[in-house]
C-alpha positions as CSV (number, residue, x, y, z in Angstrom):
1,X,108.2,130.1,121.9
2,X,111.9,129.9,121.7
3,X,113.6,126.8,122.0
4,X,115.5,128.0,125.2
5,X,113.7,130.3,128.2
6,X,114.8,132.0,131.1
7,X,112.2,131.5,133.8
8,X,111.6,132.1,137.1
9,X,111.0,128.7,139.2
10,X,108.5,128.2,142.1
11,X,111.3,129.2,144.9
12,X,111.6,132.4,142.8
13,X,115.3,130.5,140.8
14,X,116.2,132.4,137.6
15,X,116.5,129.0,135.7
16,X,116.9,128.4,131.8
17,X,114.8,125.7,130.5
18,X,115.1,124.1,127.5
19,X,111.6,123.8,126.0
20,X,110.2,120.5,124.8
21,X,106.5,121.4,124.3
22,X,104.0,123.9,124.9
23,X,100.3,124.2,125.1
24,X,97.1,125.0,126.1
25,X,93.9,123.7,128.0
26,X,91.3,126.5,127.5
27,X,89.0,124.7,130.3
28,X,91.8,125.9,132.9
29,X,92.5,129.1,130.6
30,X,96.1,128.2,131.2
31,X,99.4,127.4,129.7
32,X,101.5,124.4,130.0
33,X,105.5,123.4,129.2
34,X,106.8,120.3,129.6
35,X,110.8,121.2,129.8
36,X,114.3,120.0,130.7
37,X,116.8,120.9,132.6
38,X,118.6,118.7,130.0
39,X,119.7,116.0,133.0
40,X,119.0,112.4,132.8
41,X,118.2,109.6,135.6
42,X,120.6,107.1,136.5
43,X,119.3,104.8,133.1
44,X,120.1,107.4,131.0
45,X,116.4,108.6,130.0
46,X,116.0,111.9,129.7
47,X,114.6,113.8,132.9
48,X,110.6,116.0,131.9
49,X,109.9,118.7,133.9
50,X,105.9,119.7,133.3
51,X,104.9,123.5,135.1
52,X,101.9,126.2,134.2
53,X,103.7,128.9,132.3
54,X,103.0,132.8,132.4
55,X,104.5,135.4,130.1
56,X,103.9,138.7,130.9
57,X,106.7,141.7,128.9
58,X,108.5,138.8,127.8
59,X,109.2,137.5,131.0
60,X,108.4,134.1,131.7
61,X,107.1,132.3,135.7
62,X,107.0,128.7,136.1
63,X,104.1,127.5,138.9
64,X,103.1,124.1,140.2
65,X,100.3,122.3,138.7
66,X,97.5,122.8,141.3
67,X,94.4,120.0,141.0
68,X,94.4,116.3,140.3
69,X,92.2,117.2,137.6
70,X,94.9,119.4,135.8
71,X,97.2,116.3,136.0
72,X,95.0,114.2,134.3
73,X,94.6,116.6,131.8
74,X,97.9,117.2,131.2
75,X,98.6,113.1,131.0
76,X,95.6,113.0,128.5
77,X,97.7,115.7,126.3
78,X,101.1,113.9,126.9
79,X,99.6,110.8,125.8
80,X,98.1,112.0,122.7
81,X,101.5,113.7,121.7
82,X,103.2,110.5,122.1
83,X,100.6,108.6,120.0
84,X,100.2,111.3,117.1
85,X,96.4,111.9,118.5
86,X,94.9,115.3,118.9
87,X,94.0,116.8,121.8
């Protein structure tokens, strides 16, 4: 996955994210990106974005996370990136 996408947002935006991470949890048979819109808050830390992804003829869709359950897995995952684990 390249480093920088053009996507298409939840309101139906043509954004261009800058692309962080990307993976997989095969239980949902989905894909994930965590991604910036390179802002940051008013500390200075660096704003995370985290949306399903689709591709389809090299076209990508962002879409809102959709269960508690997804979130949780999604935290698991962020949590073992931070810490070197594997998810």
């Amino acid at each position: 996955m390249p480093d920088k996408v053009k996507a298409t947002n939840e309101a139906g935006e043509s954004v261009e994210i800058e692309v962080l991470a990307a993976f997989t949890i095969p239980d949902f048979s989905r894909n994930y990106v965590i991604y910036s819109y390179n802002e940051t808050d008013p500390n200075g830390l660096a704003k995370l974005h985290v949306s399903q992804l689709t591709e389809q003829d090299g076209k990508y869709t962002l879409a809102n996370i959709e269960t508690d359950d997804e979130w949780t897995r999604i935290k698991n995952v962020m949590r073992e990136m931070i810490t070197g684990g594997n998810a």
